[in-house]
PyMOL commands that place a pseudoatom at each C-alpha (Angstrom):
pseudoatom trace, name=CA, resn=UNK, resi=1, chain=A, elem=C, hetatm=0, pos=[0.000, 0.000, 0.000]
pseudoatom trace, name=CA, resn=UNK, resi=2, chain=A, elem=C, hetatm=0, pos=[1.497, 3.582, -1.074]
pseudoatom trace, name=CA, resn=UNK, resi=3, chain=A, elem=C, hetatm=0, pos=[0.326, 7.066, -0.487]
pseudoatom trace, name=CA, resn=UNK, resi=4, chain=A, elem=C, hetatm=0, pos=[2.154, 9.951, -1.394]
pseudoatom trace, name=CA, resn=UNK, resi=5, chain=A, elem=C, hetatm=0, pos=[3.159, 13.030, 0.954]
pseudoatom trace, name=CA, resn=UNK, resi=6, chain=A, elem=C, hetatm=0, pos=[3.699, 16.232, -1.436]
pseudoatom trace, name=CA, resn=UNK, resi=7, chain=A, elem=C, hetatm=0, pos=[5.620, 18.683, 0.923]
pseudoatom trace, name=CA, resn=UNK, resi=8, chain=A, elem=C, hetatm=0, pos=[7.503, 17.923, 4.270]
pseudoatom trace, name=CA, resn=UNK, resi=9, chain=A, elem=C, hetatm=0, pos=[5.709, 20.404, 5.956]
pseudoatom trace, name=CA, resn=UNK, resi=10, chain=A, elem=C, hetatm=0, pos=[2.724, 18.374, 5.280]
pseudoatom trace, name=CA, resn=UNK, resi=11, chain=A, elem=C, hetatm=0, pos=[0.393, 16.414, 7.873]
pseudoatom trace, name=CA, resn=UNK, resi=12, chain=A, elem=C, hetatm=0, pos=[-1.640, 14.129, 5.883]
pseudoatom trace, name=CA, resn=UNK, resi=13, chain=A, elem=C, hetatm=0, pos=[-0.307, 11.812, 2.671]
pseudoatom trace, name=CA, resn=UNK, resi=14, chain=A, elem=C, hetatm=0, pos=[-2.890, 10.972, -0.335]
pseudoatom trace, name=CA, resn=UNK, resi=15, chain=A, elem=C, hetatm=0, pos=[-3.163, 7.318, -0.778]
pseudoatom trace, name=CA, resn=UNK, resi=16, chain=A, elem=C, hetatm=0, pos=[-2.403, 6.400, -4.212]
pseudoatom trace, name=CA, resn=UNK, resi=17, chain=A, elem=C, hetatm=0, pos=[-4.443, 2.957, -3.792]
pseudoatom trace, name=CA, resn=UNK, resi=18, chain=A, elem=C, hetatm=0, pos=[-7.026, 1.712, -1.429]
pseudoatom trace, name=CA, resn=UNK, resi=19, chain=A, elem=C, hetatm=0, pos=[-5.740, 1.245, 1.823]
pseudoatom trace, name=CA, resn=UNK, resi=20, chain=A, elem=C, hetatm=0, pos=[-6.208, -1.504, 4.428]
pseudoatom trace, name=CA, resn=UNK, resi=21, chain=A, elem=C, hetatm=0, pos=[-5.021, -1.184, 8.061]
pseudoatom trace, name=CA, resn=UNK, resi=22, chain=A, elem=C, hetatm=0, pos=[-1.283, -2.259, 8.276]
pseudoatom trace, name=CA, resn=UNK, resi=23, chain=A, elem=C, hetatm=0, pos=[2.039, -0.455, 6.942]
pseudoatom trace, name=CA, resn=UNK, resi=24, chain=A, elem=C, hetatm=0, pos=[1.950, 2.091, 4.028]
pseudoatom trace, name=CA, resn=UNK, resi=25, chain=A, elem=C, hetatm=0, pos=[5.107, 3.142, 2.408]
pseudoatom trace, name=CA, resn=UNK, resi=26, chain=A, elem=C, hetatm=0, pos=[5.343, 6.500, 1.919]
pseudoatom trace, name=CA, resn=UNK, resi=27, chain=A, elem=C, hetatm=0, pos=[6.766, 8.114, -1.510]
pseudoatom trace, name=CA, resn=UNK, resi=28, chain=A, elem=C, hetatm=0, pos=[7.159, 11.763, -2.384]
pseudoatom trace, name=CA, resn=UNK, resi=29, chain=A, elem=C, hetatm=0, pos=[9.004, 14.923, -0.036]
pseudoatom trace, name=CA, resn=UNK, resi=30, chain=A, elem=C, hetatm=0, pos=[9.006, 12.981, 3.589]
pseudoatom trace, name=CA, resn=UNK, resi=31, chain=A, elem=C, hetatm=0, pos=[10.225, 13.316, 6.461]
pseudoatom trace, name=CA, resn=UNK, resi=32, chain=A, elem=C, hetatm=0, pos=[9.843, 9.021, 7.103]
pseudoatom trace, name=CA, resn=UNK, resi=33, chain=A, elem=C, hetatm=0, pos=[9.081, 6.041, 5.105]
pseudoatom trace, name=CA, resn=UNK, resi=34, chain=A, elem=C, hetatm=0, pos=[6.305, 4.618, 6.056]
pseudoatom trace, name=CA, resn=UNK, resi=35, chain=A, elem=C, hetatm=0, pos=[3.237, 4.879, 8.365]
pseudoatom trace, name=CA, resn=UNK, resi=36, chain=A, elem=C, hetatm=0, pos=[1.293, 2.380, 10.044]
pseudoatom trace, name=CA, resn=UNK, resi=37, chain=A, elem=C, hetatm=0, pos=[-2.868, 2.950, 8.775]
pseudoatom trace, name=CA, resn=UNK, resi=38, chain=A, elem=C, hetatm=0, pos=[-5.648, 2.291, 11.600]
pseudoatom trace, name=CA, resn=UNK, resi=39, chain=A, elem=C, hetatm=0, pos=[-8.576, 1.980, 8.917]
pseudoatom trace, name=CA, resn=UNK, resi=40, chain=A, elem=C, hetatm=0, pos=[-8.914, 1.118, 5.209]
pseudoatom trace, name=CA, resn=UNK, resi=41, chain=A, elem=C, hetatm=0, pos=[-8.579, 4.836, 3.506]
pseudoatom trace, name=CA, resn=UNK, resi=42, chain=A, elem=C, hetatm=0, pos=[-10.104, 5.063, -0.147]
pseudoatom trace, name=CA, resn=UNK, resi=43, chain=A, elem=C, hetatm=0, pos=[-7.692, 5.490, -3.076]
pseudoatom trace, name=CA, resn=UNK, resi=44, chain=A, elem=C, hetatm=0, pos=[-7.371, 9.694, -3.108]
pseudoatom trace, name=CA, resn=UNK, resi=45, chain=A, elem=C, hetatm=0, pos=[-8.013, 10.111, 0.103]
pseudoatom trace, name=CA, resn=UNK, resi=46, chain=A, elem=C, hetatm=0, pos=[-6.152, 11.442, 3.295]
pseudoatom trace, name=CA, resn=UNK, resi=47, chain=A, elem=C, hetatm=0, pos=[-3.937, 9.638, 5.555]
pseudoatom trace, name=CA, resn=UNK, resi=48, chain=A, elem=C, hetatm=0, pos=[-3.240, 11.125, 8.978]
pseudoatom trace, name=CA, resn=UNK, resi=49, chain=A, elem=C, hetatm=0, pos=[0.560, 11.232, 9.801]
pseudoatom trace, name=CA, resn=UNK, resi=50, chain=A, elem=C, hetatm=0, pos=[1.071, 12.433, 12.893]
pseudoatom trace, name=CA, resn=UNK, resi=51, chain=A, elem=C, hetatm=0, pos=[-2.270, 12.888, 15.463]
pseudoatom trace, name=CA, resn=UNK, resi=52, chain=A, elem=C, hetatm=0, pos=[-3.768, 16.064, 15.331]
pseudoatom trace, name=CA, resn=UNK, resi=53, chain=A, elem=C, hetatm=0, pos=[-6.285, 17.862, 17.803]
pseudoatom trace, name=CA, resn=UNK, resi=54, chain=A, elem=C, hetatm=0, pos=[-9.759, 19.453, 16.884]
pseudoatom trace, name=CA, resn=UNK, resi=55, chain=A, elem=C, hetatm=0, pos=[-8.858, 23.199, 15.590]
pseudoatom trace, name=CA, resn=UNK, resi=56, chain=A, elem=C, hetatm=0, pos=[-5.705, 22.400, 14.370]
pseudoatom trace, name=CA, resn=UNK, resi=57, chain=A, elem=C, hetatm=0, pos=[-4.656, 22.924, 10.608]
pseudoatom trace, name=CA, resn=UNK, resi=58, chain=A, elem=C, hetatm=0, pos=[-4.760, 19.951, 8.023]
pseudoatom trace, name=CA, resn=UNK, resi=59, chain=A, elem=C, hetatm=0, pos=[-1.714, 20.969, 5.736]
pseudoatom trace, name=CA, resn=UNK, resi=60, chain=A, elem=C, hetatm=0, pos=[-1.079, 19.480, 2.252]
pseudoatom trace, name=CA, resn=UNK, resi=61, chain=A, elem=C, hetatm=0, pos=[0.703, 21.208, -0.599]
pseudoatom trace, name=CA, resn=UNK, resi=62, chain=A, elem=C, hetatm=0, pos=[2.708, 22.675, 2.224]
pseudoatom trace, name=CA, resn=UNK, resi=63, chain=A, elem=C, hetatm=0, pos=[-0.610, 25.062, 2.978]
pseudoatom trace, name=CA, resn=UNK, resi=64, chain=A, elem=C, hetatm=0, pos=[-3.428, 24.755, 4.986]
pseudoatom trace, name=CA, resn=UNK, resi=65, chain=A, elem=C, hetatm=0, pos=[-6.470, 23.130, 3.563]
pseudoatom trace, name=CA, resn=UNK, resi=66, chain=A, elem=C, hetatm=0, pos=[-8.508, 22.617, 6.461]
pseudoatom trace, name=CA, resn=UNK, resi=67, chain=A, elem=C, hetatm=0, pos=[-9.074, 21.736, 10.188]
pseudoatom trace, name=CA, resn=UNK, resi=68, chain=A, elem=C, hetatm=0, pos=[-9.640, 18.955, 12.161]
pseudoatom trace, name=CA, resn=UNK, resi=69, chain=A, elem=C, hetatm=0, pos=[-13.072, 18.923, 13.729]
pseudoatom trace, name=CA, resn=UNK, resi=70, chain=A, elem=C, hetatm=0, pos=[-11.970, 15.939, 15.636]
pseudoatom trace, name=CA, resn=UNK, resi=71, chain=A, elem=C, hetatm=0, pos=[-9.118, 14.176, 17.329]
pseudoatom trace, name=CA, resn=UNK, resi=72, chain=A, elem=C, hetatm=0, pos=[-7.700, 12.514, 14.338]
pseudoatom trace, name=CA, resn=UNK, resi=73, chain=A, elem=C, hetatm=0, pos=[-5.406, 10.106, 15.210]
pseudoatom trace, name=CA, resn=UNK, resi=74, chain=A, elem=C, hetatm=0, pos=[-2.021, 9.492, 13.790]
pseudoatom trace, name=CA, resn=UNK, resi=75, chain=A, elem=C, hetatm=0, pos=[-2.506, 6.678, 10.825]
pseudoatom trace, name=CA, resn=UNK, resi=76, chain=A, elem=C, hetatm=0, pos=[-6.115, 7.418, 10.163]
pseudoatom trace, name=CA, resn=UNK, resi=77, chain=A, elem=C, hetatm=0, pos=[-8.166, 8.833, 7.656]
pseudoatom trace, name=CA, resn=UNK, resi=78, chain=A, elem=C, hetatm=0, pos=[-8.738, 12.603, 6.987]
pseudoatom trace, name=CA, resn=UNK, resi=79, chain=A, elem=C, hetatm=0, pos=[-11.604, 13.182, 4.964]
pseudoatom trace, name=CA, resn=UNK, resi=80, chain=A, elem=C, hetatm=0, pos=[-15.278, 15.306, 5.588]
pseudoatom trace, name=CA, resn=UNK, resi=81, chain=A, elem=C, hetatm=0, pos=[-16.250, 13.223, 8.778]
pseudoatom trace, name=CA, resn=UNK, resi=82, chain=A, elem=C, hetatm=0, pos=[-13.077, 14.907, 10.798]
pseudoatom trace, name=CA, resn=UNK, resi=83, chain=A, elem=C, hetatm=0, pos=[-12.354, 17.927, 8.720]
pseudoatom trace, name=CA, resn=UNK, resi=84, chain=A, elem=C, hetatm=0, pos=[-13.627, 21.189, 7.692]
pseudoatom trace, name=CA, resn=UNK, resi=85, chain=A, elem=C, hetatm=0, pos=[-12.641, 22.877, 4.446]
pseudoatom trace, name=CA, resn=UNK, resi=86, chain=A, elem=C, hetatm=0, pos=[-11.166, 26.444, 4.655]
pseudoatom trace, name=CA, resn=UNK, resi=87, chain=A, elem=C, hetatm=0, pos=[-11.701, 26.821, 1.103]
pseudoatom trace, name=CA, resn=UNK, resi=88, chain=A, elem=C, hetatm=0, pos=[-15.324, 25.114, 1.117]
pseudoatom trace, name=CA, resn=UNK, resi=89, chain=A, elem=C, hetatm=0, pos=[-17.953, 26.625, 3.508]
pseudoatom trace, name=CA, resn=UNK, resi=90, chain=A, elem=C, hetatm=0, pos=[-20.231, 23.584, 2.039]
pseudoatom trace, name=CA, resn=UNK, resi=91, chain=A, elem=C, hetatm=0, pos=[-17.676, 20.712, 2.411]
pseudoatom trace, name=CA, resn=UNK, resi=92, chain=A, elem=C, hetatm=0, pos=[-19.656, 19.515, 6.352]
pseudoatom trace, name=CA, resn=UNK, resi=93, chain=A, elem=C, hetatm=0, pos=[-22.727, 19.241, 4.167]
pseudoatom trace, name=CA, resn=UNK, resi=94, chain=A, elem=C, hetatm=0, pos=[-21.188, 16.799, 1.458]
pseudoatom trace, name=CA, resn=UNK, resi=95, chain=A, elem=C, hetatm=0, pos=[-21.592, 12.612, 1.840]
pseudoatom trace, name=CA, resn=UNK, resi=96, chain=A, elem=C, hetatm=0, pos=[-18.310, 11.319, 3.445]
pseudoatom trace, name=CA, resn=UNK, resi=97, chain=A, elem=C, hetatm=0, pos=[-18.364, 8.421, 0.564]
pseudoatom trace, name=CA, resn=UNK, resi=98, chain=A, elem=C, hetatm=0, pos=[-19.798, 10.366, -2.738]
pseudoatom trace, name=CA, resn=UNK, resi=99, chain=A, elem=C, hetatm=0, pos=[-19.182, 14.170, -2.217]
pseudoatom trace, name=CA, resn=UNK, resi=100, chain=A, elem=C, hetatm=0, pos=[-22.958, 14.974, -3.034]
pseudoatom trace, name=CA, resn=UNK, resi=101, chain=A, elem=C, hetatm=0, pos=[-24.424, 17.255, -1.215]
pseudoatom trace, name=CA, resn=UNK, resi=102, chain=A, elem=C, hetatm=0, pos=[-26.868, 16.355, 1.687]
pseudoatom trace, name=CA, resn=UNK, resi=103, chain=A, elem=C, hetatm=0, pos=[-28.069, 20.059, 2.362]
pseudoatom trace, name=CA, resn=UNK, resi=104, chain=A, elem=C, hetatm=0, pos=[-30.214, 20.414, -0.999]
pseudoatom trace, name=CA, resn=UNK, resi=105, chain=A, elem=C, hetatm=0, pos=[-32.755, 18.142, -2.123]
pseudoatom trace, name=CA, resn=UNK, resi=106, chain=A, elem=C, hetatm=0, pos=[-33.118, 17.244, -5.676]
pseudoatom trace, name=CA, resn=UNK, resi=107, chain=A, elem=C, hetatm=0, pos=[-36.513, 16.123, -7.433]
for i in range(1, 107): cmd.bond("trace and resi %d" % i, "trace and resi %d" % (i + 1))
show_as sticks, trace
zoom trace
């Protein structure tokens, strides 16, 4: 299982394949080689690499994308359930599995 961290600065690694609970290896501008996942993590998604407390920032791309909403523990996944966009006042109101929105009803 691989995910990739962009910057060093970075807290959270993208998996690059569906990920099961066990090691990772980690590729790309890091600080260690691998990481040890608590959850399966859906290909694209977040992996957690160090634990971080609700309020703190959620950096990737060396920037701040977000904060944690939760304690997010070190080796799990970082998605909408435990994170709040700082780009995306909407992003709380999207499904955690298909992104569409559960604030507006379609007919």
């Amino acid at each position: 299982m691989i995910a990739f961290q962009i910057h060093t600065d970075d807290n959270v690694a993208t998996a690059l394949e569906p990920i099961k609970p066990g090691k990772v290896r980690l590729r790309g501008e890091r600080l260690k080689d691998e990481e040890a996942a608590l959850e399966e993590i859906p290909p694209g998604h977040k992996i957690s690499l160090c634990t971080i407390q609700p309020g703190e920032d959620i950096i990737k791309y060396g920037v701040v994308i977000g904060r944690a909403t939760e304690v997010i523990r070190e080796g799990s996944w970082v998605h909408l359930h435990n994170i709040r966009s700082v780009y995306d006042e909407r992003s709380s109101h999207l499904d955690v599995f298909t992104g569409a929105p559960k604030d507006t009803r379609y007919e």
